[in-house]
C-alpha positions as CSV (number, residue, x, y, z in Angstrom):
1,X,-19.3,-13.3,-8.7
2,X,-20.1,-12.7,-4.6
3,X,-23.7,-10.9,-6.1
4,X,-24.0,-13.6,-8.6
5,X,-24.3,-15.8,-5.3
6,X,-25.8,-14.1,-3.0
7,X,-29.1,-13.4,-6.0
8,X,-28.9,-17.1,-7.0
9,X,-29.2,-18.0,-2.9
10,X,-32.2,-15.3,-2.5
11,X,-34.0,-16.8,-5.3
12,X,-33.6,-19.9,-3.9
13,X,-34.9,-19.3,-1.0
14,X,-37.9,-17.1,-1.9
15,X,-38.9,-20.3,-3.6
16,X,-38.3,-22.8,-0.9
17,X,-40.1,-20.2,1.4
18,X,-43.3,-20.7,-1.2
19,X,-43.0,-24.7,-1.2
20,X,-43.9,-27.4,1.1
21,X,-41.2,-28.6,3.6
22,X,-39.8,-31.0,1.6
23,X,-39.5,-29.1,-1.6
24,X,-37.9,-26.5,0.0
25,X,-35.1,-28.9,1.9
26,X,-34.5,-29.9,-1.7
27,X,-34.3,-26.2,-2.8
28,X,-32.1,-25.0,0.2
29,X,-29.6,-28.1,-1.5
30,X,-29.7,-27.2,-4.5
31,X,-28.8,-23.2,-3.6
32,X,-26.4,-24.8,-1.5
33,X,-25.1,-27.0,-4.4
34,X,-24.5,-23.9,-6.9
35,X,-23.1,-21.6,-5.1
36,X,-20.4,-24.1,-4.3
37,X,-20.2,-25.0,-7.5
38,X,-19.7,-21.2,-8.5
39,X,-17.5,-20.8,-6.3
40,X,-15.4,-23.7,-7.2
41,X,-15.1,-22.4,-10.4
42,X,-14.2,-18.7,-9.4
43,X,-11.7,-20.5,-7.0
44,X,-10.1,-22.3,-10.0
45,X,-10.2,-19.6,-12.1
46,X,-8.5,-17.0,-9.3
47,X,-5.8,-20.3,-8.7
48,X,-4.7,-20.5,-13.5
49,X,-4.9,-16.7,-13.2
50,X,-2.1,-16.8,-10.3
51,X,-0.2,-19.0,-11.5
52,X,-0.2,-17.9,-14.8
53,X,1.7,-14.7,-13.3
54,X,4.1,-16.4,-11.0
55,X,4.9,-18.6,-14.4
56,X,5.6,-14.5,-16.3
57,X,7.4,-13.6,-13.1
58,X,9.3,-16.7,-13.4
59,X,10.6,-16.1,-16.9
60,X,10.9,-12.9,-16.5
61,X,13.5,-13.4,-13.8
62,X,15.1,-15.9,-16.1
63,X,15.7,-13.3,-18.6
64,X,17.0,-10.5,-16.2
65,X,19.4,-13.0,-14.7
66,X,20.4,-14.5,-18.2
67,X,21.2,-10.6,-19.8
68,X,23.1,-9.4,-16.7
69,X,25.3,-12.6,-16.8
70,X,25.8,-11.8,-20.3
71,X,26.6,-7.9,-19.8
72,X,29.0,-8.7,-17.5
73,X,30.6,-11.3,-19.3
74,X,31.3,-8.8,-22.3
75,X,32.7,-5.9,-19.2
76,X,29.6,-4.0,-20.8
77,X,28.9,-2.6,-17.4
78,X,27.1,0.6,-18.3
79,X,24.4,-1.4,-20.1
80,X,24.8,-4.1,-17.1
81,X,23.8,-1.8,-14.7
82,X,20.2,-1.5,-14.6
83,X,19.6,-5.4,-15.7
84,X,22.1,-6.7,-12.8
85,X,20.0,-4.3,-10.5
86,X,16.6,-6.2,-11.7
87,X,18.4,-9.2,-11.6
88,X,19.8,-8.8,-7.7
89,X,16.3,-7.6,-6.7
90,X,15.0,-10.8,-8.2
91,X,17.8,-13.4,-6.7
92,X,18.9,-11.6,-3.5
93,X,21.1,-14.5,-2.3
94,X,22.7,-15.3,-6.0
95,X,26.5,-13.7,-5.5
96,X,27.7,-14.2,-8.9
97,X,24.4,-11.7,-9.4
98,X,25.4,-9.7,-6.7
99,X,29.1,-9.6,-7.7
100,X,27.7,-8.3,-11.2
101,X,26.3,-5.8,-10.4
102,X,28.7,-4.0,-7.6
103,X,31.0,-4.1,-10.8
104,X,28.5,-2.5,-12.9
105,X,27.9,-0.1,-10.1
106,X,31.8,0.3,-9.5
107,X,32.0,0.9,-13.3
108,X,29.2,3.4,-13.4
109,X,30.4,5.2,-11.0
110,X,27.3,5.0,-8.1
């Protein structure tokens, strides 16, 4: 996109250079303008694309949290151990979590 730019802004230019003062004021804006505008657009793209991933991480954590809670609800700590691991890594500061998983870790023998 930064090439895309930079070759849009040189074009630009090479055509201001070949016009009379005024024209080329107006074509310095209008490089100006677009590349803005492009990067706007990269900006907003780069900005869904993030979020989009912190949305995944987000349910991701959900479902880590969701299957250790359920582990340990059955005592099924062997399965429990490596999903309440996930889980603590996820949500340090949740102690139910953490609880979980030193009993899945107590049960495992680690």
């Amino acid at each position: 996109m930064k090439n895309v730019i930079t070759l849009l802004i040189a074009a630009l230019v090479a055509t201001a250079v070949a016009c009379s003062g005024e024209e080329a004021k107006d074509a310095a804006s209008d490089a100006v303008d677009a590349a803005s505008n492009m990067a706007d657009q990269a900006t907003g793209a780069a900005n869904d694309a993030a979020n989009a991933m912190a949305e995944t991480a987000k349910d991701a954590a959900a479902g880590a949290v969701e299957a250790c809670r359920s582990l340990a609800e059955r005592g099924a700590w062997d399965e429990a151990l490596d999903v309440c691991r996930r889980a603590h890594e996820m949500l340090p500061d949740d102690m139910a979590l953490e609880h979980a998983y030193q009993q899945a870790q107590a049960a495992a023998g680690s």
